[in-house]
VOPA-405109 format. One record per residue (C-alpha): residue in three letters; x, y, z; residue number from 0. Coordinates in Angstrom, 2 decimals. Each point is the difference from the previous one (the first is absolute). Layout:
<atoms>
 type    east   north      up seq
  ALA       X       Y       Z NUM
...
</atoms>
This chain:
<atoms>
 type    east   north      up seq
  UNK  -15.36  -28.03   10.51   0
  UNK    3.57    0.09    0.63   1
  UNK    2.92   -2.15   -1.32   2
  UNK    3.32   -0.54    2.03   3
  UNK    2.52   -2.09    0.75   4
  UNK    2.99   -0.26    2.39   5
  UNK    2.46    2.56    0.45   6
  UNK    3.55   -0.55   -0.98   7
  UNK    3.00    1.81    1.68   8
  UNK    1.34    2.77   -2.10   9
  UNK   -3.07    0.44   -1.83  10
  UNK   -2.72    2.58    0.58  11
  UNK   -3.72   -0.54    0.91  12
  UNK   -2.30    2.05   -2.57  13
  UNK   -3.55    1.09    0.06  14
  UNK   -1.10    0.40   -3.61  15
  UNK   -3.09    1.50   -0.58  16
  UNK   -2.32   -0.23   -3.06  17
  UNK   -0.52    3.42   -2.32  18
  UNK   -3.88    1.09   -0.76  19
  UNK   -0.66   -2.69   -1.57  20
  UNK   -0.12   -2.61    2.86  21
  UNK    2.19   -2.74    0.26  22
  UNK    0.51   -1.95   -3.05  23
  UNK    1.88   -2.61   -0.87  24
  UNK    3.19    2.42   -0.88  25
  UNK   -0.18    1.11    3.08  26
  UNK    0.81   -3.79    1.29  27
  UNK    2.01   -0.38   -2.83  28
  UNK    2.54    2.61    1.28  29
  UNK   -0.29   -1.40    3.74  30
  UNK    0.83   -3.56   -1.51  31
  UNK    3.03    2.19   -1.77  32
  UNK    1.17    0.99    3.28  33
  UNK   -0.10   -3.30    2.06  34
  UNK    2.29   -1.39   -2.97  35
  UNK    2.16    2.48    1.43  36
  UNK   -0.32   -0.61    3.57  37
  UNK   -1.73    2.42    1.52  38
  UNK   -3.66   -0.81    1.38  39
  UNK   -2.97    1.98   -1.29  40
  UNK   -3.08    0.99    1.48  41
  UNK   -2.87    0.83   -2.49  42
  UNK   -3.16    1.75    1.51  43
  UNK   -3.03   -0.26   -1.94  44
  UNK   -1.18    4.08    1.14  45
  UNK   -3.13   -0.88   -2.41  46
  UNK   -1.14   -3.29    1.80  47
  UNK   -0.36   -1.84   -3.03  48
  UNK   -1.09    2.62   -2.32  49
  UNK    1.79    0.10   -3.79  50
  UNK   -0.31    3.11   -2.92  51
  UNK    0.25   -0.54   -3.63  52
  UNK    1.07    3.40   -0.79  53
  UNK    1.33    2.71    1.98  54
  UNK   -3.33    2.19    0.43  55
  UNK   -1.29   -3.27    1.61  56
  UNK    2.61    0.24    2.34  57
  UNK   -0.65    3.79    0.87  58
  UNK   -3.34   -1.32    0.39  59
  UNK    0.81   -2.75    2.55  60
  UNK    2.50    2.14    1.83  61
  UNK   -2.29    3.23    0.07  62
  UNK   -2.65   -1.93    1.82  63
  UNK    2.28   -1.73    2.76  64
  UNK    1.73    3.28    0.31  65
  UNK    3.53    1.44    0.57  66
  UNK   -0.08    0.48    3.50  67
  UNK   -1.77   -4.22    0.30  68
  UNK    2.94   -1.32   -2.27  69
  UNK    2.63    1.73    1.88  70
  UNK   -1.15   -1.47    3.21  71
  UNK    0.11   -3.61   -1.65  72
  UNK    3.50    0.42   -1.06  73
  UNK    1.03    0.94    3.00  74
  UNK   -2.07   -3.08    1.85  75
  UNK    1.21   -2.23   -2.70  76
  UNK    4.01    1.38    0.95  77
  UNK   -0.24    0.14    3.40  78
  UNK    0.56   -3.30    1.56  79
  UNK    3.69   -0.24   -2.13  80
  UNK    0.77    3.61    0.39  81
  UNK    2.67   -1.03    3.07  82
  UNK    2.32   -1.28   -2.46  83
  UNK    1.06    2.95   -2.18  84
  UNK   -2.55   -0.28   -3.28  85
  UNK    0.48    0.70   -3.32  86
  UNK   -2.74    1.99   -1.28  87
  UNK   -1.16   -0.69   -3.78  88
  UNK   -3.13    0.52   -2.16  89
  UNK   -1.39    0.39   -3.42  90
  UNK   -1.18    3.63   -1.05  91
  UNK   -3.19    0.50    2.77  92
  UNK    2.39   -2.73    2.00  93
  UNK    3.02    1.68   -0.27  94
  UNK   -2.16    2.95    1.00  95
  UNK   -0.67   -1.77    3.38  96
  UNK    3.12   -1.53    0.70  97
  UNK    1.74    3.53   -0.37  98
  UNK   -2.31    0.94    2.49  99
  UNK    0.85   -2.68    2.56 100
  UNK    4.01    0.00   -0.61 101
  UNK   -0.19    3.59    0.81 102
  UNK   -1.38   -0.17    3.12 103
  UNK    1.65   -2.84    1.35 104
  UNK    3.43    0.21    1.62 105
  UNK    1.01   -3.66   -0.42 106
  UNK   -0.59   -0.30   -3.91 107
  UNK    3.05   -1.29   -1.69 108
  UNK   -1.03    1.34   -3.63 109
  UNK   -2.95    1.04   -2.54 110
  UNK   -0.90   -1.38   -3.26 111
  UNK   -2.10    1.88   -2.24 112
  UNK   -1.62   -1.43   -3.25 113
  UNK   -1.65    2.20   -1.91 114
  UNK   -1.16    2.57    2.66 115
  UNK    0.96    2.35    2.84 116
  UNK   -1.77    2.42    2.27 117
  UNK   -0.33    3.31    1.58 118
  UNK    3.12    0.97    2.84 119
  UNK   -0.95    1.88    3.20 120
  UNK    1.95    2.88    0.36 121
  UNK    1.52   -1.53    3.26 122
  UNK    0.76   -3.40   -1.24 123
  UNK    3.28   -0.98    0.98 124
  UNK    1.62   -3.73   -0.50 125
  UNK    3.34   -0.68    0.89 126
  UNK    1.76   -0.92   -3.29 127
  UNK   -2.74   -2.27   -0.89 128
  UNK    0.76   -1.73   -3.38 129
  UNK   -2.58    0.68   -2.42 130
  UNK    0.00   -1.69   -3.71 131
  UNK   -2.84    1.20   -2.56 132
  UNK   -0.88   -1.71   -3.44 133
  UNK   -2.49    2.34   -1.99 134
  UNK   -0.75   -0.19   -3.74 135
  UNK    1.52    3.65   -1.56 136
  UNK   -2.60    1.97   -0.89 137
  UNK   -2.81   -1.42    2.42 138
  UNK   -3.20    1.81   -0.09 139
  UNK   -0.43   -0.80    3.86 140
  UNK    3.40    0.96    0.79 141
  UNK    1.19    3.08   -1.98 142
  UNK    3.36    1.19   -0.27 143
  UNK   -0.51    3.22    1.75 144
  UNK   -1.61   -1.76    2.95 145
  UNK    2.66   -3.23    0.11 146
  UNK    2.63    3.33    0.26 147
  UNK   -1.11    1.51    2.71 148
  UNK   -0.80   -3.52    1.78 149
  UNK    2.92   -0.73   -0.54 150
  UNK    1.43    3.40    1.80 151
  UNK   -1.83   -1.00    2.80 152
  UNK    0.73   -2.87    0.45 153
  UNK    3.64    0.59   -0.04 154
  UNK   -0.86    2.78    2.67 155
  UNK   -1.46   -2.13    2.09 156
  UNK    3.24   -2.07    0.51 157
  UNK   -1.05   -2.72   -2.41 158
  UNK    2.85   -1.95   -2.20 159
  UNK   -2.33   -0.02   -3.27 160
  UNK    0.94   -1.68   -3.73 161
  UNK   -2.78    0.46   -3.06 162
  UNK    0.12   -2.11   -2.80 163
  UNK   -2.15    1.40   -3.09 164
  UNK   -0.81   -2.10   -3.15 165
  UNK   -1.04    1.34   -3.00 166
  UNK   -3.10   -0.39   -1.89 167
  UNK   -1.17   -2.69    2.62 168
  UNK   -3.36   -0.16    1.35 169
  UNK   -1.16    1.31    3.45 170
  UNK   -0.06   -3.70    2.16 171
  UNK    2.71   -1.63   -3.00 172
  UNK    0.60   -2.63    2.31 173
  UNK   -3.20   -1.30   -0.35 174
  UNK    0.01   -2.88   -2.93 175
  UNK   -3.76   -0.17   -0.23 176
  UNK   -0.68    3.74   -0.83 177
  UNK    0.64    2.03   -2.92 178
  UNK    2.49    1.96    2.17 179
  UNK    2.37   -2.49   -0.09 180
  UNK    3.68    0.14   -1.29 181
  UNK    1.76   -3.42   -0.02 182
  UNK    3.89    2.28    0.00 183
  UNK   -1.15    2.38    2.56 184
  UNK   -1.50   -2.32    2.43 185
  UNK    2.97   -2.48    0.03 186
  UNK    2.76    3.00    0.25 187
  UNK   -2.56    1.22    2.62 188
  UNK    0.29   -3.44    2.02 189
  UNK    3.72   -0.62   -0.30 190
  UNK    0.43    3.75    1.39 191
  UNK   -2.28   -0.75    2.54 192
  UNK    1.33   -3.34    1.19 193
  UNK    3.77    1.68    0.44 194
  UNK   -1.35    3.05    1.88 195
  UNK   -1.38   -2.70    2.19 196
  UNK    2.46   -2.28    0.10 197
  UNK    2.20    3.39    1.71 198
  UNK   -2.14    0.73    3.17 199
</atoms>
């Protein structure tokens, strides 16, 4: 299902996509966050109604629907806005996604990563794209040698890219309803977030 309202001038029209473990209420917890702030939201359910308790749950759930299936949703789900310059943004198997998208599409106006990135063809190039990523610091999905060279990359590509690392926070800390979660984190995480796209 997806959740929107009416764009406002000046503001930017997100897509916001759900990490592995489906689209909780977080998820619409952060879109709500973002109306307050102007900007309308679009939230894709990629799992058609299907929720995980724990992360291997997820896996589970995404494993069966496969990579290649939920990347053609996202883009489905993106596609009839995609005229107006989108922001990209996702949580950890989201932000996974939405990296994916921004990259290949000319007209994004920025990229929002929670809690996960994603491989970088060689050839990617983006033309000062501005990229803001929120990860917890150490992360067992996103290890410091690999958020180093992504971040190399990315910067090669042509991207304008910002990380934010938090200490001793959970994987998805923006999550209040798992034991990731880190109250500090998540709200330095969201007033960050809410400036870098307040400026595009």
């Amino acid at each position: 299902m997806e959740r929107k309202v009416t764009a406002v001038a000046d503001t930017s029209t997100i897509v916001l996509f759900h990490s592995a473990y489906g689209l909780r209420p977080a998820v619409q917890e952060a879109a709500d966050r973002l109306r307050a702030a102007g900007h309308e939201v679009v939230v894709p359910d990629l799992y058609e109604g299907q929720t995980a308790e724990t992360v291997e749950d997820g896996m589970v759930i995404k494993e069966r629907i496969g990579r290649d299936e939920l990347l053609k949703r996202a883009i489905t789900a993106a596609a009839p806005y995609s005229d107006r310059g989108l922001v990209y943004a996702g949580f950890s198997l989201g932000g996974a996604l939405a990296q994916n998208l921004a990259l290949a599409d000319d007209k994004a106006r920025g990229l929002l990563l929670l809690h996960g990135t994603s491989d970088i063809a060689d050839d990617t190039t983006v033309d000062e794209l501005p990229v803001q990523l929120h990860v917890a610091d150490p992360d067992p999905f996103e290890p410091h040698d690999w958020l180093n060279a992504w971040y190399l990359r990315m910067r090669r590509a042509g991207a304008d890219v910002e990380v934010f690392r938090y200490a001793g926070a959970g994987h998805i800390f923006t999550d209040p309803e798992l034991p990731d979660y880190d109250k500090e984190a998540a709200e330095a995480t969201w007033r960050v977030a809410l400036g870098f796209l307040t400026g595009l």
